[in-house]
Each structure stands twice: as C-alpha cells, then as structure tokens.
One Martini backbone bead per residue (centre of mass of N, CA, C, O) as a GRO file, in nm:
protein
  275
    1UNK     BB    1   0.101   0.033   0.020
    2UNK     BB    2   0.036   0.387  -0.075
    3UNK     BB    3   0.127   0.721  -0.068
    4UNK     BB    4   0.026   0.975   0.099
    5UNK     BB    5   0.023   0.867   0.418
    6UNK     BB    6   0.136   0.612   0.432
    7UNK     BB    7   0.142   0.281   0.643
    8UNK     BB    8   0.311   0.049   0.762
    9UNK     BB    9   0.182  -0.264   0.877
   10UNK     BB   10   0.250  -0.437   1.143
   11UNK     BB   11   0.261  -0.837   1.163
   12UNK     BB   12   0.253  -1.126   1.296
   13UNK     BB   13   0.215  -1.475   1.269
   14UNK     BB   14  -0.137  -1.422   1.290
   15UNK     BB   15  -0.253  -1.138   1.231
   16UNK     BB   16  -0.165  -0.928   1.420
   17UNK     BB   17  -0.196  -0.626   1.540
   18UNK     BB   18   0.097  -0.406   1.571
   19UNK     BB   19   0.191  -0.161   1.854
   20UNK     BB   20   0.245   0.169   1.987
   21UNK     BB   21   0.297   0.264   2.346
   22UNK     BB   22   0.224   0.563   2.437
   23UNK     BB   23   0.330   0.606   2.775
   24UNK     BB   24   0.140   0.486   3.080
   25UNK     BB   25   0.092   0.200   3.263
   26UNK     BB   26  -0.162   0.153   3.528
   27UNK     BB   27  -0.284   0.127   3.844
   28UNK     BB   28  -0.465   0.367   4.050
   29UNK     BB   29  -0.541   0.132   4.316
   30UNK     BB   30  -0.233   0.127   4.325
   31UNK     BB   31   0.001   0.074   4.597
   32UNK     BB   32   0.239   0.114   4.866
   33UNK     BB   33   0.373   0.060   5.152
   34UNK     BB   34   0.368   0.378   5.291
   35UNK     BB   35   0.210   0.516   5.099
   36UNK     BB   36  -0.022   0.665   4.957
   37UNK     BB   37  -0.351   0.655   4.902
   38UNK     BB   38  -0.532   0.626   4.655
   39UNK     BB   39  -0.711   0.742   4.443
   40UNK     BB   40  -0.822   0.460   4.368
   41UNK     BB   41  -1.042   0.203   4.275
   42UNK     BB   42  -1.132  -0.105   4.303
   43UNK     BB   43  -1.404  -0.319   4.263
   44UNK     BB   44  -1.626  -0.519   4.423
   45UNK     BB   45  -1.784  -0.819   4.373
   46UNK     BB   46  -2.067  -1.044   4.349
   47UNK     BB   47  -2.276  -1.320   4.306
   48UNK     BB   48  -2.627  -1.292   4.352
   49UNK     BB   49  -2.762  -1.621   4.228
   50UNK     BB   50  -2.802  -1.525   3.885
   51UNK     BB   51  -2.549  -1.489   3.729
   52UNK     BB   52  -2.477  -1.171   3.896
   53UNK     BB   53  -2.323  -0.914   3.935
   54UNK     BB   54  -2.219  -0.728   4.206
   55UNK     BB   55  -2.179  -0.479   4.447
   56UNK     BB   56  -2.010  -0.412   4.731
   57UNK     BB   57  -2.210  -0.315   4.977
   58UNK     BB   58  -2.399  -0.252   5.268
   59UNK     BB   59  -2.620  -0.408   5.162
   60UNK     BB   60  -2.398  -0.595   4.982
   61UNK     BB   61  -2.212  -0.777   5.152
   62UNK     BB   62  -1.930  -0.953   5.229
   63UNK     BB   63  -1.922  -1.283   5.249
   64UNK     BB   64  -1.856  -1.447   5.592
   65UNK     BB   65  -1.671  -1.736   5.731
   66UNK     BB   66  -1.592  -1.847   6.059
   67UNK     BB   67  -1.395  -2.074   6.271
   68UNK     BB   68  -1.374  -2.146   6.620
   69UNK     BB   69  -1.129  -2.398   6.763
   70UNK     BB   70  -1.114  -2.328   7.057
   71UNK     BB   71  -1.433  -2.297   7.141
   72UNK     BB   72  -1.644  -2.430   7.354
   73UNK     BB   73  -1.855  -2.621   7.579
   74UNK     BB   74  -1.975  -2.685   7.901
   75UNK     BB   75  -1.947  -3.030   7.910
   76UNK     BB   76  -1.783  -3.079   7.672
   77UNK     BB   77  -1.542  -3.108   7.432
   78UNK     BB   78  -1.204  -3.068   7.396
   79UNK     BB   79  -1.106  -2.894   7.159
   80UNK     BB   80  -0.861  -2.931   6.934
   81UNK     BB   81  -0.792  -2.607   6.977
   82UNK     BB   82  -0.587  -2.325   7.062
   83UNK     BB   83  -0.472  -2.065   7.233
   84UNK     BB   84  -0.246  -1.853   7.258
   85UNK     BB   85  -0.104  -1.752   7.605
   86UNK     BB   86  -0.010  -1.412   7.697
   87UNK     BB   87   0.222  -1.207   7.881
   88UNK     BB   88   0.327  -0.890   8.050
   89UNK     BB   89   0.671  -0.785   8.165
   90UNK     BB   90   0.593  -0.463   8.116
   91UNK     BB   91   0.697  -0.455   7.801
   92UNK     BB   92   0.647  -0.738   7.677
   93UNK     BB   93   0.568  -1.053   7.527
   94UNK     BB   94   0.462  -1.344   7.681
   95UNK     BB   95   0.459  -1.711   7.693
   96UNK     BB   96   0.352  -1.931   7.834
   97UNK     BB   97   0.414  -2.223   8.047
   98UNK     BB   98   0.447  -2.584   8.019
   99UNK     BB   99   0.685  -2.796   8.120
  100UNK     BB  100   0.679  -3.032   7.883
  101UNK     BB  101   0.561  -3.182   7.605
  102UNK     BB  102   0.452  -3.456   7.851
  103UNK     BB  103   0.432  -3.168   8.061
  104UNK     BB  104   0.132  -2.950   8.121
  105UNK     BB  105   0.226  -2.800   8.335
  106UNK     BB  106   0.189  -2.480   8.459
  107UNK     BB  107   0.419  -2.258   8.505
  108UNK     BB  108   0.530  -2.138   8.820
  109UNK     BB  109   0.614  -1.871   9.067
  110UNK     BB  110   0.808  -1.722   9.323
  111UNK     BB  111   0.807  -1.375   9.425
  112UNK     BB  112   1.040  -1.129   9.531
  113UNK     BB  113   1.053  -0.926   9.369
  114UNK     BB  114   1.333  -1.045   9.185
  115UNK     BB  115   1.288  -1.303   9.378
  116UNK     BB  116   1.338  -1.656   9.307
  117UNK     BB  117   1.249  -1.919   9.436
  118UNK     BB  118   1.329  -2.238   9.543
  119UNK     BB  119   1.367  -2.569   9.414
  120UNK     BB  120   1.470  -2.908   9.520
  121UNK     BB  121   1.589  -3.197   9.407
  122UNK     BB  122   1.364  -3.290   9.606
  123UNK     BB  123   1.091  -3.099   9.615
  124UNK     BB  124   1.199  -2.839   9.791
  125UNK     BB  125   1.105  -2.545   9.953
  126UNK     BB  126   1.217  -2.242   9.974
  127UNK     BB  127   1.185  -1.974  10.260
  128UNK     BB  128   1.506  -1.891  10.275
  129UNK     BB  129   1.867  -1.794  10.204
  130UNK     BB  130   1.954  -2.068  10.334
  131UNK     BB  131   2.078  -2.397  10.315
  132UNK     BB  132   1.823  -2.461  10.471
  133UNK     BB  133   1.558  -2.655  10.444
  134UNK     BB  134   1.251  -2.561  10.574
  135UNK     BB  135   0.960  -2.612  10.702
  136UNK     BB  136   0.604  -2.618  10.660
  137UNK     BB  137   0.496  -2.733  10.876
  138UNK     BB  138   0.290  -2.755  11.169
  139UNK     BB  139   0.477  -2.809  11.476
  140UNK     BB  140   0.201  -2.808  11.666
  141UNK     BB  141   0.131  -3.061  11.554
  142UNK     BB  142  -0.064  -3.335  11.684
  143UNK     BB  143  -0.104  -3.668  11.785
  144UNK     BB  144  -0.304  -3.861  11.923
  145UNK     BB  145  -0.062  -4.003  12.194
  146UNK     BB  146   0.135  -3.844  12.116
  147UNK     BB  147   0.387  -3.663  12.151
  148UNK     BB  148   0.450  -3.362  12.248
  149UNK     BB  149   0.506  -3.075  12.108
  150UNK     BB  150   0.706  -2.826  12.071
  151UNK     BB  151   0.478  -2.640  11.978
  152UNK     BB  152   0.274  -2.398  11.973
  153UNK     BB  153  -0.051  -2.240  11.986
  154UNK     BB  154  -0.207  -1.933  12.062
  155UNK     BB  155  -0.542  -1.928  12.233
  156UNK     BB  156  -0.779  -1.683  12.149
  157UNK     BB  157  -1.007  -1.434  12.262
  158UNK     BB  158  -1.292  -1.194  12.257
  159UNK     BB  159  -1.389  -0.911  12.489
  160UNK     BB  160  -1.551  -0.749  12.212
  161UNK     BB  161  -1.255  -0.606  12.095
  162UNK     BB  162  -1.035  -0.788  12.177
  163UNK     BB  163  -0.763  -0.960  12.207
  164UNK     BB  164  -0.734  -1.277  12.431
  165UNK     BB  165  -0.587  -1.464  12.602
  166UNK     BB  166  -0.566  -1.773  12.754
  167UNK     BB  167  -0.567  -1.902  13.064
  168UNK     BB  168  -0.349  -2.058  13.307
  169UNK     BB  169  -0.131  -2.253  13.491
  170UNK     BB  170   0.162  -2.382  13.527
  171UNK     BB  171   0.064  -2.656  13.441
  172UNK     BB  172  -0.186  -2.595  13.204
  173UNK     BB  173  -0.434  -2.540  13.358
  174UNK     BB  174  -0.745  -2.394  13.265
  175UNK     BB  175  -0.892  -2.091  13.326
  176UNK     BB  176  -1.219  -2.013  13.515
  177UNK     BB  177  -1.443  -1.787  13.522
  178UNK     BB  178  -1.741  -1.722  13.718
  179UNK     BB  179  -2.025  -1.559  13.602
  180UNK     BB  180  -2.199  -1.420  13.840
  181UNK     BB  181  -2.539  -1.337  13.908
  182UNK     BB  182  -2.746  -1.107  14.081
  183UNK     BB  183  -3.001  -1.009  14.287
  184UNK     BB  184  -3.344  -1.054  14.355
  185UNK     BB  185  -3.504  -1.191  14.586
  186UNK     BB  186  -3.808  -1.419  14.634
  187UNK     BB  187  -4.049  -1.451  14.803
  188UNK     BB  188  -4.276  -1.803  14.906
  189UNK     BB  189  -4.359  -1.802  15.166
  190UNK     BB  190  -4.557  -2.069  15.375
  191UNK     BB  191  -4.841  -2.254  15.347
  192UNK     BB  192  -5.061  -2.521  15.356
  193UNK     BB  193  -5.411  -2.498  15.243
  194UNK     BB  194  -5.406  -2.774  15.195
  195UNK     BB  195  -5.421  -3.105  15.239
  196UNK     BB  196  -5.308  -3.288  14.982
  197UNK     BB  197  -5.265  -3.014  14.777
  198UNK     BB  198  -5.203  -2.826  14.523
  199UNK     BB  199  -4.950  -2.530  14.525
  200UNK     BB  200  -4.883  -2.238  14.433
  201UNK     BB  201  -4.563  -2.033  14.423
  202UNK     BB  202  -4.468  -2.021  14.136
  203UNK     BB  203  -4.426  -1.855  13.839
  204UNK     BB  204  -4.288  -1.870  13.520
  205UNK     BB  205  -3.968  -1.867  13.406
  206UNK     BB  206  -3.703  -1.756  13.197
  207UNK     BB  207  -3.534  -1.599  13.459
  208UNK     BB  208  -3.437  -1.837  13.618
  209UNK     BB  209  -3.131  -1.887  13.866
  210UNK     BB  210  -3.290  -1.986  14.106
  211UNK     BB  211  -3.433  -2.242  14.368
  212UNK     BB  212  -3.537  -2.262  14.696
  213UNK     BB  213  -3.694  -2.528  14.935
  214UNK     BB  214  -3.796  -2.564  15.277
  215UNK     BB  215  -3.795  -2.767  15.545
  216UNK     BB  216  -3.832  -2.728  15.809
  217UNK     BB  217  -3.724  -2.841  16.133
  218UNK     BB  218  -4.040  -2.809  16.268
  219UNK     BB  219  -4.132  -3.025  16.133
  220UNK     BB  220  -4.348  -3.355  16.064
  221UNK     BB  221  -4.302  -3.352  15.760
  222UNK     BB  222  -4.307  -3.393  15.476
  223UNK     BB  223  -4.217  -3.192  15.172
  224UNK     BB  224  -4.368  -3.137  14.830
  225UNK     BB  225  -4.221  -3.102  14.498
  226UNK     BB  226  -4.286  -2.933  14.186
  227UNK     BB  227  -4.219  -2.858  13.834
  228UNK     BB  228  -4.459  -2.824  13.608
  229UNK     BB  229  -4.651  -2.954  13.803
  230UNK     BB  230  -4.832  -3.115  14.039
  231UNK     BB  231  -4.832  -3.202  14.375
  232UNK     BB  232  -4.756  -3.488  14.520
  233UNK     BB  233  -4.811  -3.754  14.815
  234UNK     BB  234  -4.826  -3.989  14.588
  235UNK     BB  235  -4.755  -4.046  14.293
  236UNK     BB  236  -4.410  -4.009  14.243
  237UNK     BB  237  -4.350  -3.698  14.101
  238UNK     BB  238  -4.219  -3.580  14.349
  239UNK     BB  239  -4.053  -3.387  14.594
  240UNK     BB  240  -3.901  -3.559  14.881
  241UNK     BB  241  -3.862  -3.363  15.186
  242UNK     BB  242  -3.749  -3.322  15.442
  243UNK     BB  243  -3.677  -3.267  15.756
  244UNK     BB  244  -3.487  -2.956  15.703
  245UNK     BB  245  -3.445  -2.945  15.405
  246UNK     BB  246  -3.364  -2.939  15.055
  247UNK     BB  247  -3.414  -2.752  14.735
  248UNK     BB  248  -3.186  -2.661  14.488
  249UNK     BB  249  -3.087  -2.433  14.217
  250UNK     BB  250  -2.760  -2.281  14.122
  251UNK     BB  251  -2.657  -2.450  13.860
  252UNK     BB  252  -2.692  -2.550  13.509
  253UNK     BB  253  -3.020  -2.591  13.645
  254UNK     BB  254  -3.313  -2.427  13.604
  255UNK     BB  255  -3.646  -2.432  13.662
  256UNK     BB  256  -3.919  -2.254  13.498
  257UNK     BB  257  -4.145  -2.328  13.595
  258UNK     BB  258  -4.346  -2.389  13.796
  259UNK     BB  259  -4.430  -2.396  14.135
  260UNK     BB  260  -4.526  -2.682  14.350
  261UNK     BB  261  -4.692  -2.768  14.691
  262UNK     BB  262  -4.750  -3.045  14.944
  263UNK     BB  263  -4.907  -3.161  15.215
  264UNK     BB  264  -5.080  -3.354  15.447
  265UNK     BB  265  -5.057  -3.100  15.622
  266UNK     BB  266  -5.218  -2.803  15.716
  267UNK     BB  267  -4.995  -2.551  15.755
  268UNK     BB  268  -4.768  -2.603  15.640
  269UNK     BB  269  -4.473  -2.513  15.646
  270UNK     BB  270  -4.258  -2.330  15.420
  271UNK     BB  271  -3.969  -2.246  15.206
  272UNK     BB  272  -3.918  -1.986  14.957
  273UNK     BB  273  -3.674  -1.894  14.684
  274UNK     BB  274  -3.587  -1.660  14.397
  275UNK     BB  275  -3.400  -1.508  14.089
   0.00000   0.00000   0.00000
C-alpha cells in the first residue's frame, strides 16, 4: 500500500496488528505499603445468585464465614485447636509455658521483688536465703496418743474489742472464771392451804437462775415439791424434802416452769425463793 498518508503497518505471525504505546500504563487503585493511599479503588462484586455481578456495599456486604476451633462449650468435648495465651512483662509479650513437651502443667514461680524461690532437687521449698530447706508444716501440730509438740499455737478469743489470749495456772490446767450474776431474791414462803392438795408458790419464769425450796426443822412431816406440774403426796412424781432439808438449783439446770408445794398436814410451813 502506497501514496502520502500511508504507513506500513505490522503483524505477527497470526495476523495481529503490532502497535506501539505512548505514555504509561498502570492501575490508578494500586499503591506501595507506607506510600499513600490511591486516588483510585478497583471496585470488588460477588455474584447475586442468578449468575449476576453486583457491587458489595453496605447493603451488599461481602460474606464472611470463620469457625473458630479453640472455643468449646462447658460440659462438651475439648476443642482440638487452642489459643496461644501470653502475658505482659511489663515492657514485653511473653507466652505462658508449661512444664515440658510431655508435662502440660502451668510453670508458674514464686517471687519476692526480682528474687525467685527456689525448689531443691528434693522438690523442697526454700522458704528463707539460708542453706538449710526449712519445714512448712505447722510444728505445733500433734497426733492423739503421740509426744507433745515441741511448740504450740496460742489460742485467744475476744472480749468484745480486743484479742485476749487464754489463761493457764504453771501446770497447763485452763483457768476459767465463773459470772454470777447477782440480783433479788423473790420471797415465796407460806403454809400448805389445804392438806393434800397442790398449791402454787411461783409462776413460770424464763429468767429464773435460782430456786430454793426448805422444809423447816420444826416441822413433822415430808414436804413435796414439784416444778412444771402439780405436786403431789401420793403420785411419786414429785420432790419429797426431808425435816430439815431442802431442794436448791443454783447453777447448770434451774428450772423455768411453774413451782408448786404440798403436803399431807394443812398449814405446813415451808420456806421457797428464787431470783
């Protein structure tokens, strides 16, 4: 082909036309890391499900599916896969360890400031910078039957404010001071109204810390007593005092109930008070 205007034009060995391109070729949407950020984006779709391109966006996100494999649930089976667990040294990422290969126990140290306990090839404890492995049980600690202890623990209690430690006498025996309490006495003294028949002399008492009962020495016959029910000369439940004698409670039991007298002759005496 000829004439002004006219160019050779070039093909390959298949009969593609050769061109040549001016200028420069490249993607607008591509960058270098630390470079900054393209002016351009390539543009990402997903198929709709009807053999259609569609753009992802917000309406359109790109689906996503993760499993992970360390999360189990409580009471199921032990994941197959775990998560690497590690811990700050203050400056650093440190990852836990654990005992060795075939040993999965946690490692784990025992530390004062910088200075690390140390455990002897005994797998005793050092509990103090000296040579000598100390003991950790508690000396004082004894079995029934065996030696006493070379040491003791001292064992207080407290008087309302204050730690007070327990009192001994030389020998070990526990000294134990006894509160009475003081107060006034009820007076309760008379005759038996009627021969045979049960009379009260007090009523139930739930603060009743003493209880005293006498059949005079003038007198010429039992006098019986009875707390909680009526007494009686025959029953054979009932308290029978002696002339002379007497019925008292005055520490350990002292009886709350009802308290009632009686005996076979009218006008018997007895003497009775509580507090």
């Amino acid at each position: 082909m000829g004439g002004l205007g006219q160019f050779n034009n070039r093909y390959d060995q298949y009969g593609n036309l050769l061109v040549n391109a001016v200028g420069s070729v490249g993607n607008a949407s591509v960058s270098l890391v630390t470079s900054p950020v393209p002016t351009y984006a390539t543009a990402i779709g997903i198929e709709d499900g009807s053999g259609n391109l569609q753009f992802v966006s917000a309406a359109n996100p790109l689906p996503t599916s993760a499993t992970v494999l360390s999360v189990g649930t409580l009471g199921a089976a032990i994941p197959t896969s775990g998560n690497f667990i590690a811990a700050s040294d203050g400056t650093d990422l440190r990852g836990l360890l654990v005992e060795s290969s075939t040993v999965f126990n946690l490692r784990t140290g025992i530390w004062q400031g910088a200075l690390q306990a140390t455990v002897t090839a005994a797998h005793a404890l050092k509990v103090d910078g000296s040579a000598v492995t100390q003991p950790t049980e508690d000396a004082a600690d004894g079995t029934p039957g065996s030696a006493i202890p070379l040491l003791a623990i001292m064992v207080a209690g407290s008087d309302g404010t204050d730690l007070r430690a327990l009192a001994t006498n030389a020998t070990g025996n526990l000294q134990v001071t006894a509160l009475l309490s003081g107060g006034a006495v009820t007076d309760g003294s008379g005759t038996v109204a009627t021969g045979g028949t049960s009379q009260q002399i007090f009523a139930s008492n739930t603060s009743r810390q003493f209880l005293m009962v006498i059949n005079p020495p003038t007198a010429t016959e039992l006098l019986y007593v009875n707390t909680g029910a009526a007494a009686s000369t025959t029953a054979g439940s009932s308290y029978p005092i002696p002339i002379g004698g007497n019925l008292t409670f005055d520490s350990g039991f002292v009886p709350t109930g009802t308290v009632n007298v009686t005996a076979v002759t009218t006008g018997h005496a007895f003497i009775a008070k509580y507090s």
